[in-house]
PDB file as gemmi writes it, atoms N, CA and C in Angstrom:
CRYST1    1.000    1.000    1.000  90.00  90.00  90.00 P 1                      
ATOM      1  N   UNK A   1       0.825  -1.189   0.000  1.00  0.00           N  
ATOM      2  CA  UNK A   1       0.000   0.000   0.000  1.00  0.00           C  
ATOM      3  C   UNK A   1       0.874   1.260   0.000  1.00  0.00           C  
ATOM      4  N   UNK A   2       1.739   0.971   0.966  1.00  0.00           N  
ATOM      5  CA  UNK A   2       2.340   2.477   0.364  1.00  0.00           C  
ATOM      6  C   UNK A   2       3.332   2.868  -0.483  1.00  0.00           C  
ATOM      7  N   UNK A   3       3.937   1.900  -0.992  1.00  0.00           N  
ATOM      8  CA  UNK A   3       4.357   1.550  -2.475  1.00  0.00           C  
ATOM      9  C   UNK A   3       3.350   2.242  -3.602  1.00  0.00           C  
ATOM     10  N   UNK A   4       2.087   2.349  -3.622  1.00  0.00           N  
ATOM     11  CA  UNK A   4       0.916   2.628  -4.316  1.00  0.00           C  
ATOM     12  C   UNK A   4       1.336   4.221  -4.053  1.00  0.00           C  
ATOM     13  N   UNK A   5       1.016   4.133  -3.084  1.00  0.00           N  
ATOM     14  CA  UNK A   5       0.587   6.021  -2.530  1.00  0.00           C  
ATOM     15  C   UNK A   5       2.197   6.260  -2.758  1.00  0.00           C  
ATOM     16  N   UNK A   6       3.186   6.073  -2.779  1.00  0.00           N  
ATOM     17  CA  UNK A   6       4.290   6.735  -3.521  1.00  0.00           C  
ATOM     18  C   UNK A   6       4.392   6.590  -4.390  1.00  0.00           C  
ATOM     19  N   UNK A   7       3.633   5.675  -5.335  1.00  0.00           N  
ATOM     20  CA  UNK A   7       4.141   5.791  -6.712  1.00  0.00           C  
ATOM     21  C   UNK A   7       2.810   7.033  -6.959  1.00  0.00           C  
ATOM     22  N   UNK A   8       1.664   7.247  -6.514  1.00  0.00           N  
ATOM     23  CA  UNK A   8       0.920   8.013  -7.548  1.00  0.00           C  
ATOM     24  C   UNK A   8       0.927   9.753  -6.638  1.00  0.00           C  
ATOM     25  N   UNK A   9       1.702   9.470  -5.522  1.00  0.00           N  
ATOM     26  CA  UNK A   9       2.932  11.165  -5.204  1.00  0.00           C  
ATOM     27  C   UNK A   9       3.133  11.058  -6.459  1.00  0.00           C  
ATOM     28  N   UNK A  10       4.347  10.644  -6.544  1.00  0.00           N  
ATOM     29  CA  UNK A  10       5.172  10.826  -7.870  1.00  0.00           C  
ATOM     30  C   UNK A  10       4.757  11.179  -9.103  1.00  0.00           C  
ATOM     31  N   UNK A  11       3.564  10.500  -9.445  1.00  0.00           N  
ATOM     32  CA  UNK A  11       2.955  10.568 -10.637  1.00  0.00           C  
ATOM     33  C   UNK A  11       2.273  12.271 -10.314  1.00  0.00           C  
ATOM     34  N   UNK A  12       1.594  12.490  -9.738  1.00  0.00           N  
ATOM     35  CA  UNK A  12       0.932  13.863  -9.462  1.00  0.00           C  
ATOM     36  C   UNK A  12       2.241  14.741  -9.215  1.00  0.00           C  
ATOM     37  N   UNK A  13       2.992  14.901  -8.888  1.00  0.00           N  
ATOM     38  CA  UNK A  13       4.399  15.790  -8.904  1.00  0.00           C  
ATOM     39  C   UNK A  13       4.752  15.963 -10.322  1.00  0.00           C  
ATOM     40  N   UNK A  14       4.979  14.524 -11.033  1.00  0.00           N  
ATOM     41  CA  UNK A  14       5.648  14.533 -12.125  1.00  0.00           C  
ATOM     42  C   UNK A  14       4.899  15.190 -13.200  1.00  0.00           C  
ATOM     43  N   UNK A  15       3.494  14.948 -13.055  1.00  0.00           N  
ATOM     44  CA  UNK A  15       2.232  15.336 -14.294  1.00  0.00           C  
ATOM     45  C   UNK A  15       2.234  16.648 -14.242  1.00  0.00           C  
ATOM     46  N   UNK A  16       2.168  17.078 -12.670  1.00  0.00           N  
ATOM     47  CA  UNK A  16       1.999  18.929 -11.893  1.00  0.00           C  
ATOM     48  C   UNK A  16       2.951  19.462 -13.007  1.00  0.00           C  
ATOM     49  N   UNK A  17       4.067  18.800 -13.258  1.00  0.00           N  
ATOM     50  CA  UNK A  17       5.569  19.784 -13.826  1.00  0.00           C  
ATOM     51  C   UNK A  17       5.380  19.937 -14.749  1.00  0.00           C  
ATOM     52  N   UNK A  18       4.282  18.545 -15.693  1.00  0.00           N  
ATOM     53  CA  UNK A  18       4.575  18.761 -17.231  1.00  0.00           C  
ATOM     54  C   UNK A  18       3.366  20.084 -17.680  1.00  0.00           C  
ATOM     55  N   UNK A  19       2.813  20.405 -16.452  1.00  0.00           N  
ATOM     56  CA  UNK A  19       1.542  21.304 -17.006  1.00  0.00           C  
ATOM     57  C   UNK A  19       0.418  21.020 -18.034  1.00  0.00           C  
ATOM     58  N   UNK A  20      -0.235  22.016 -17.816  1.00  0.00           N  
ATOM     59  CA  UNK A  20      -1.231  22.229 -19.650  1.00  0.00           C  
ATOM     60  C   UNK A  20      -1.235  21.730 -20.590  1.00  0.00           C  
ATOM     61  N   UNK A  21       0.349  22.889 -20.833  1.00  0.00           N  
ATOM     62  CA  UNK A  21       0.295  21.848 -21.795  1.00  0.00           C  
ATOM     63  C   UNK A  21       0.584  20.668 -22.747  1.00  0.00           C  
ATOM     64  N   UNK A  22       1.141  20.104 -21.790  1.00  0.00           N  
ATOM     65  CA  UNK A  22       1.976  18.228 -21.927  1.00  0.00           C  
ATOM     66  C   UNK A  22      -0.037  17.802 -21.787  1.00  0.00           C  
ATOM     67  N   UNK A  23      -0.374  18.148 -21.174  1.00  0.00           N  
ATOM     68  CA  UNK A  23      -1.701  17.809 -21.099  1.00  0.00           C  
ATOM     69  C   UNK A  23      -2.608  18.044 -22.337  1.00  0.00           C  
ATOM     70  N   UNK A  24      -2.636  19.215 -22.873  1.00  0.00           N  
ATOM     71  CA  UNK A  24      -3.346  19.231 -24.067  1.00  0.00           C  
ATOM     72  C   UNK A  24      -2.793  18.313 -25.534  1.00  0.00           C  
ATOM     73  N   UNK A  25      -1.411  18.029 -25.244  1.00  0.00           N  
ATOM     74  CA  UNK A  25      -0.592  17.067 -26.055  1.00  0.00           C  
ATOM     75  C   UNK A  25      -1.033  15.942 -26.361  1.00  0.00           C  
ATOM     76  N   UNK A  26      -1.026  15.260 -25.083  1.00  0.00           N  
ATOM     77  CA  UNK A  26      -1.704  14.157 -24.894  1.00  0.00           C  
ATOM     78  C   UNK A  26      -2.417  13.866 -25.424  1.00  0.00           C  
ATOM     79  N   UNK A  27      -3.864  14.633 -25.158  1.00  0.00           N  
ATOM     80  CA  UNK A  27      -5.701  14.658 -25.634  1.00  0.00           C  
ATOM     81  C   UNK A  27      -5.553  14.471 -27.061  1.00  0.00           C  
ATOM     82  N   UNK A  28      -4.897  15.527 -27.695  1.00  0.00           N  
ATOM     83  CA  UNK A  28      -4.628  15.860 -29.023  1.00  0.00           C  
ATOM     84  C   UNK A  28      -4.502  14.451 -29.497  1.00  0.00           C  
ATOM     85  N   UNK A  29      -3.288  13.941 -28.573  1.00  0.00           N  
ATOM     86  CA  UNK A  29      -2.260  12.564 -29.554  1.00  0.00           C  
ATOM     87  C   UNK A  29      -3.977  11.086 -29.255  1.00  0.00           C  
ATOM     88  N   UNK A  30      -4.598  11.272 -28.425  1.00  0.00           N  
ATOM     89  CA  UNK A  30      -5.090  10.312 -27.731  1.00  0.00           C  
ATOM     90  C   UNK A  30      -6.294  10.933 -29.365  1.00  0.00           C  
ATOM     91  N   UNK A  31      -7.164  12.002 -29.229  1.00  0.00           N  
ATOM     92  CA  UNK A  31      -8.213  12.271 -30.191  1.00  0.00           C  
ATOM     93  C   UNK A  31      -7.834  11.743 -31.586  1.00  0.00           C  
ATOM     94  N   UNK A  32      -6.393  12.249 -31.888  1.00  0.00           N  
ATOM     95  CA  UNK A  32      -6.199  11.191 -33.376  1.00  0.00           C  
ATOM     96  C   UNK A  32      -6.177  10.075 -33.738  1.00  0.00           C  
ATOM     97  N   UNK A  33      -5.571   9.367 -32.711  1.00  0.00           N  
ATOM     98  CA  UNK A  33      -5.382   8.116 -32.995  1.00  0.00           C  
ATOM     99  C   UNK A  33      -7.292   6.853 -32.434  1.00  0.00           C  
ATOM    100  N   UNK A  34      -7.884   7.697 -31.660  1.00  0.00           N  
ATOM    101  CA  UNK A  34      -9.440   7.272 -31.036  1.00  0.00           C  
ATOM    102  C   UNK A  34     -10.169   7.567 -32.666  1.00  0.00           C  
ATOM    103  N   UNK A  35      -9.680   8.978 -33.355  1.00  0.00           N  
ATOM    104  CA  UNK A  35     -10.454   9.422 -34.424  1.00  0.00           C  
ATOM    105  C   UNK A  35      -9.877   8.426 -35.780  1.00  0.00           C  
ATOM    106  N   UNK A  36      -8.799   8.134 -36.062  1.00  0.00           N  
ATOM    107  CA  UNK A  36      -8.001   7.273 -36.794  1.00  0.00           C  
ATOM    108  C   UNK A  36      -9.703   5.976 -37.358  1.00  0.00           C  
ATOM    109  N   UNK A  37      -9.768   6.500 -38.286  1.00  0.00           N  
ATOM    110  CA  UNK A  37     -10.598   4.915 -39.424  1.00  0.00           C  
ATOM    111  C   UNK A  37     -10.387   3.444 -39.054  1.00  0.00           C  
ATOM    112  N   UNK A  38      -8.808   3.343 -38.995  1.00  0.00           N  
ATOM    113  CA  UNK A  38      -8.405   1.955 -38.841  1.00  0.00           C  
ATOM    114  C   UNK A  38      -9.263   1.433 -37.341  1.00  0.00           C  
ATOM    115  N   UNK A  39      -8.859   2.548 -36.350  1.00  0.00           N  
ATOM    116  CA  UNK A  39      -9.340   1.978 -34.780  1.00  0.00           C  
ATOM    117  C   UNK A  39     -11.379   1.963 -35.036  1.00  0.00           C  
ATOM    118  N   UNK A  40     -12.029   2.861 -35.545  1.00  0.00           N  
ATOM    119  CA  UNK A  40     -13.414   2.894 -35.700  1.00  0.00           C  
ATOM    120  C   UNK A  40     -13.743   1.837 -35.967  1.00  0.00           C  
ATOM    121  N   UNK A  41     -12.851   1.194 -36.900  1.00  0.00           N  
ATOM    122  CA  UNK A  41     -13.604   0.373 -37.468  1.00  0.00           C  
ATOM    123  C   UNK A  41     -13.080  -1.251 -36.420  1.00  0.00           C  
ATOM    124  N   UNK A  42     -12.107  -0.914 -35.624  1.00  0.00           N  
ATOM    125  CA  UNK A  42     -11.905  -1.916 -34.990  1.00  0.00           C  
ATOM    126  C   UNK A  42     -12.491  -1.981 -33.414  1.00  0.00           C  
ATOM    127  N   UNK A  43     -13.145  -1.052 -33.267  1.00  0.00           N  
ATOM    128  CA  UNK A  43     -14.264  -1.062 -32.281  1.00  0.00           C  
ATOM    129  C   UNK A  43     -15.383  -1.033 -32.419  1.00  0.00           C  
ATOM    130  N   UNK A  44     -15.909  -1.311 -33.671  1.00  0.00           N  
ATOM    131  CA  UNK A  44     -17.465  -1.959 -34.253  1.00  0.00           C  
ATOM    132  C   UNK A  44     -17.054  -2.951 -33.959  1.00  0.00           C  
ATOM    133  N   UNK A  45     -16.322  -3.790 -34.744  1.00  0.00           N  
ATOM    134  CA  UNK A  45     -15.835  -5.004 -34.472  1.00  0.00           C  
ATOM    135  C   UNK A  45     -16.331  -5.346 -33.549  1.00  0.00           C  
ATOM    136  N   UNK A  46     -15.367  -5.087 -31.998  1.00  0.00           N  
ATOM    137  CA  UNK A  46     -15.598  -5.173 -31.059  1.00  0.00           C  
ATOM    138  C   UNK A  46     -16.772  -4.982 -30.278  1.00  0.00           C  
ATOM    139  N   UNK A  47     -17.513  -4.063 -30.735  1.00  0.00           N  
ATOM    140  CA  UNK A  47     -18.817  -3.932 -30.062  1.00  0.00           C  
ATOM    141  C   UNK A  47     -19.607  -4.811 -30.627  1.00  0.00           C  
ATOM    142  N   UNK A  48     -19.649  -5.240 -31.794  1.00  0.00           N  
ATOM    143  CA  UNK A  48     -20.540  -6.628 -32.658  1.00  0.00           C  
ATOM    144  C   UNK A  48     -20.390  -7.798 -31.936  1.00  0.00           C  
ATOM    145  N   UNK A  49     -19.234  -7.733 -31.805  1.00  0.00           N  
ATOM    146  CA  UNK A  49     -18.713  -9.710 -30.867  1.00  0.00           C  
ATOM    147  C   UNK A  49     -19.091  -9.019 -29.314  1.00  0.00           C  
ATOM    148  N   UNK A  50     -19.065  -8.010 -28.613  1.00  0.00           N  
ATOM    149  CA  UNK A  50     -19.397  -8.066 -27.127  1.00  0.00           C  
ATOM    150  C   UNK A  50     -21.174  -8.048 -27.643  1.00  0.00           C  
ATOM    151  N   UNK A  51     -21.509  -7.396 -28.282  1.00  0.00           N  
ATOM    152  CA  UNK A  51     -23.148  -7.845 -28.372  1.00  0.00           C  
ATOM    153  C   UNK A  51     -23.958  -9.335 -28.928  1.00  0.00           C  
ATOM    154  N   UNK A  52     -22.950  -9.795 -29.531  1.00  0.00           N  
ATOM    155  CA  UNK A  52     -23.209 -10.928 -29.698  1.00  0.00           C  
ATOM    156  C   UNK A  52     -22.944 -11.837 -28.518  1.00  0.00           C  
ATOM    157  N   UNK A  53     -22.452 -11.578 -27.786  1.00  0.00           N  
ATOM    158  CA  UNK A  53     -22.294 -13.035 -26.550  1.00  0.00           C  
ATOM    159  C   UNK A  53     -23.078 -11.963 -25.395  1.00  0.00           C  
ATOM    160  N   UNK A  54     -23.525 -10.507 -25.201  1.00  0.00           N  
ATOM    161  CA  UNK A  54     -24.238 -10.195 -24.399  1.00  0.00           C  
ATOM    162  C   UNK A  54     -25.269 -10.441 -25.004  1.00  0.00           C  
ATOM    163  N   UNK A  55     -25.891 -10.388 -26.037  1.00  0.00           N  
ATOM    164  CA  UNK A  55     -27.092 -10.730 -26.545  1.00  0.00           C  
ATOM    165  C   UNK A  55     -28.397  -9.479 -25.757  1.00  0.00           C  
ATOM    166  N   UNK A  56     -29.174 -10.103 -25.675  1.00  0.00           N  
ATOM    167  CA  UNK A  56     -30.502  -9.068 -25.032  1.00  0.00           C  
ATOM    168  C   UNK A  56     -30.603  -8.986 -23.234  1.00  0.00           C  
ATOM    169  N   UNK A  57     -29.269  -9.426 -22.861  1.00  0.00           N  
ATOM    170  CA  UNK A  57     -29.244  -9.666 -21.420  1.00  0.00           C  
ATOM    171  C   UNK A  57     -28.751  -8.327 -20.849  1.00  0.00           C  
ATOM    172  N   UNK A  58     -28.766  -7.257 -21.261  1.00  0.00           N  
ATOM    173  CA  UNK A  58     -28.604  -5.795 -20.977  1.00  0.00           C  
ATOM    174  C   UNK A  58     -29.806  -5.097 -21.232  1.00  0.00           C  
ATOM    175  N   UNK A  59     -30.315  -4.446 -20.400  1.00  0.00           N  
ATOM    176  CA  UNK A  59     -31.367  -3.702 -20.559  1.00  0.00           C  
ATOM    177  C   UNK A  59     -30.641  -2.512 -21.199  1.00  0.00           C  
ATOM    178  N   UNK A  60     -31.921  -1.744 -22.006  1.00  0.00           N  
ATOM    179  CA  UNK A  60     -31.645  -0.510 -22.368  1.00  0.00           C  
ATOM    180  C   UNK A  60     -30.246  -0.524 -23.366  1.00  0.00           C  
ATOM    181  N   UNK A  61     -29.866  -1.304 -24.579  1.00  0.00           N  
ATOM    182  CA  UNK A  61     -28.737  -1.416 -25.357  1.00  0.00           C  
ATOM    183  C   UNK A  61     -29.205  -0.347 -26.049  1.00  0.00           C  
ATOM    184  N   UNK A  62     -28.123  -0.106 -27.230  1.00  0.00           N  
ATOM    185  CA  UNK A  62     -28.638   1.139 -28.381  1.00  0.00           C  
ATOM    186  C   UNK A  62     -30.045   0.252 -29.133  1.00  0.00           C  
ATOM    187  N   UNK A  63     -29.936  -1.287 -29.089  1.00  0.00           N  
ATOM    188  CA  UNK A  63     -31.050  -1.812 -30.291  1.00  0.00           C  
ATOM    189  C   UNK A  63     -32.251  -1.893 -29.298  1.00  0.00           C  
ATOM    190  N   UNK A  64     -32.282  -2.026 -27.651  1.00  0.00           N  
ATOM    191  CA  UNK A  64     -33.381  -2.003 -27.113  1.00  0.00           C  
ATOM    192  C   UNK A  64     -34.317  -0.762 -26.644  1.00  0.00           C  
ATOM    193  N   UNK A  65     -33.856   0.483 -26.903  1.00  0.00           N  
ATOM    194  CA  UNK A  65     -34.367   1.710 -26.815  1.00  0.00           C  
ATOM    195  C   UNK A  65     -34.079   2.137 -26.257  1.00  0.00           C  
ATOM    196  N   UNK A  66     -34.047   3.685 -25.533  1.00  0.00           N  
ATOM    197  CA  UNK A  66     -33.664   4.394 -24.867  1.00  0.00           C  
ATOM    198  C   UNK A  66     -33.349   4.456 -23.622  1.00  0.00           C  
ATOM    199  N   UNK A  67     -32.635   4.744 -22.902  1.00  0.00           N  
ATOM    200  CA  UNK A  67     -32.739   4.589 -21.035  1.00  0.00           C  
ATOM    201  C   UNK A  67     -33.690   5.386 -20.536  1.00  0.00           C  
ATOM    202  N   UNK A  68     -33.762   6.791 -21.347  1.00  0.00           N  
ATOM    203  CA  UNK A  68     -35.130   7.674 -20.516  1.00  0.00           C  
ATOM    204  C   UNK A  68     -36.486   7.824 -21.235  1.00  0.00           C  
ATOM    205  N   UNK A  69     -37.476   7.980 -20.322  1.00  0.00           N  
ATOM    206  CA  UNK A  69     -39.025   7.823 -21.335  1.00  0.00           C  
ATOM    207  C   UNK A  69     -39.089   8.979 -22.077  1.00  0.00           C  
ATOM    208  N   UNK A  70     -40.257   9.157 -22.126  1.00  0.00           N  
ATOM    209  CA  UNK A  70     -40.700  10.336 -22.614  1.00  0.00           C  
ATOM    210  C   UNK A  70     -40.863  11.778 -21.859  1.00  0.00           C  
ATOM    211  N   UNK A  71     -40.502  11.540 -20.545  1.00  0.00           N  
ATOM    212  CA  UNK A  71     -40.305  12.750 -20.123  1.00  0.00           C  
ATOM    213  C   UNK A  71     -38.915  13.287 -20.047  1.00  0.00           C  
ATOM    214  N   UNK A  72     -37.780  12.193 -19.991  1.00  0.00           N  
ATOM    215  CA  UNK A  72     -36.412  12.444 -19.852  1.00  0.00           C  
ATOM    216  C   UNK A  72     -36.117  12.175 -18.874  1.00  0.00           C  
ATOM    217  N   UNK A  73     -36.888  11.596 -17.787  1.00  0.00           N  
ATOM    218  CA  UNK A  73     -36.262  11.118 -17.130  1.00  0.00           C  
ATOM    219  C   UNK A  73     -36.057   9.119 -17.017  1.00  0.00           C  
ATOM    220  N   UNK A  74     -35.198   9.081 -15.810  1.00  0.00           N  
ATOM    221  CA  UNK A  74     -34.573   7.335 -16.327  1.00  0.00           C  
ATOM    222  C   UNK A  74     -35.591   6.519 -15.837  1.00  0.00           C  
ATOM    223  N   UNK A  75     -35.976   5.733 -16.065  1.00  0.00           N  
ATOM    224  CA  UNK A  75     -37.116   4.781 -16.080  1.00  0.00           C  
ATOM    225  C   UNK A  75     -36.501   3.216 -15.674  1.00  0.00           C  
ATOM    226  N   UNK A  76     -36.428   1.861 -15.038  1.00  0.00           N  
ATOM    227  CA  UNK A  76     -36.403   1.122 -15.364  1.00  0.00           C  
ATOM    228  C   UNK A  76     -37.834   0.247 -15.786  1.00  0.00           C  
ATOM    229  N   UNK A  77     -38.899   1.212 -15.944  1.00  0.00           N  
ATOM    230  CA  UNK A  77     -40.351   0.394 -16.490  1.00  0.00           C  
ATOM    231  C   UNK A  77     -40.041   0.331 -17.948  1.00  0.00           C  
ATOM    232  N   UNK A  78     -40.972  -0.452 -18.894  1.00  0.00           N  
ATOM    233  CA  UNK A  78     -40.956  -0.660 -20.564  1.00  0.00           C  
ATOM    234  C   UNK A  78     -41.592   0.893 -20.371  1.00  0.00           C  
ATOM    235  N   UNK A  79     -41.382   1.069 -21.925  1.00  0.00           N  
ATOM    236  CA  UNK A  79     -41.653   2.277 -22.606  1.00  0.00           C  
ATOM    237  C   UNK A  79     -43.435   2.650 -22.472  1.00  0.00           C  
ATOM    238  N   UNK A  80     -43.876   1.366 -22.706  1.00  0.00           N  
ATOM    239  CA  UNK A  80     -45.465   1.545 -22.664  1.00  0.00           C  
ATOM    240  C   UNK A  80     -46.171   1.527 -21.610  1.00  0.00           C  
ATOM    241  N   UNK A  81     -45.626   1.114 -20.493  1.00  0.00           N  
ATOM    242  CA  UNK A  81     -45.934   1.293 -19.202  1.00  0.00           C  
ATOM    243  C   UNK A  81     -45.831   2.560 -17.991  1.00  0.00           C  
ATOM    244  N   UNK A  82     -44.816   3.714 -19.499  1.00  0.00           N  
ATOM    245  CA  UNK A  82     -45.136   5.102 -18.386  1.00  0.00           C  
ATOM    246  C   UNK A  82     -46.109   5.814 -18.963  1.00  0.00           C  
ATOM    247  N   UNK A  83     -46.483   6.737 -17.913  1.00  0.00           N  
ATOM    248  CA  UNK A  83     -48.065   7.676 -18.301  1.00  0.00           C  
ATOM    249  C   UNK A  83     -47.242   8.640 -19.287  1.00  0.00           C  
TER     250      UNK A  83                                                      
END                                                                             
């Protein structure tokens, strides 16, 4: 445990130094390569095969409808069952 809590001192010291903007660097490098075609298309993929072995055992998926009714707020009743 405190092996942990000194390593993530360190990490918060070390991140503190690089600032902003080593930080906006990052986002940047992280948004191209998340935005990159090759990866899109390799996280359909991925979301096809995790929906295929989750199947309909998740409530509320993108194919089972929305999480909130018609008023906006979150519901766990079916859709036809709120006023």
């Amino acid at each position: 445990m405190k092996t942990f809590l000194l390593g993530a001192a360190v990490g918060y010291v070390l991140g503190a130094r690089a600032g902003r903007a080593r930080y906006e660097q990052i986002v940047r490098t992280y948004r191209k390569i998340a935005d990159h075609p090759a990866v899109q298309g390799a996280a359909g993929v991925a979301r096809a095969k995790v929906g295929e072995k989750v199947g309909d055992r998740l409530p509320f998926t993108h194919r089972g409808g929305a999480a909130h009714g018609s008023n906006g707020q979150h519901s766990s009743e079916p859709r036809a069952a709120q006023a």
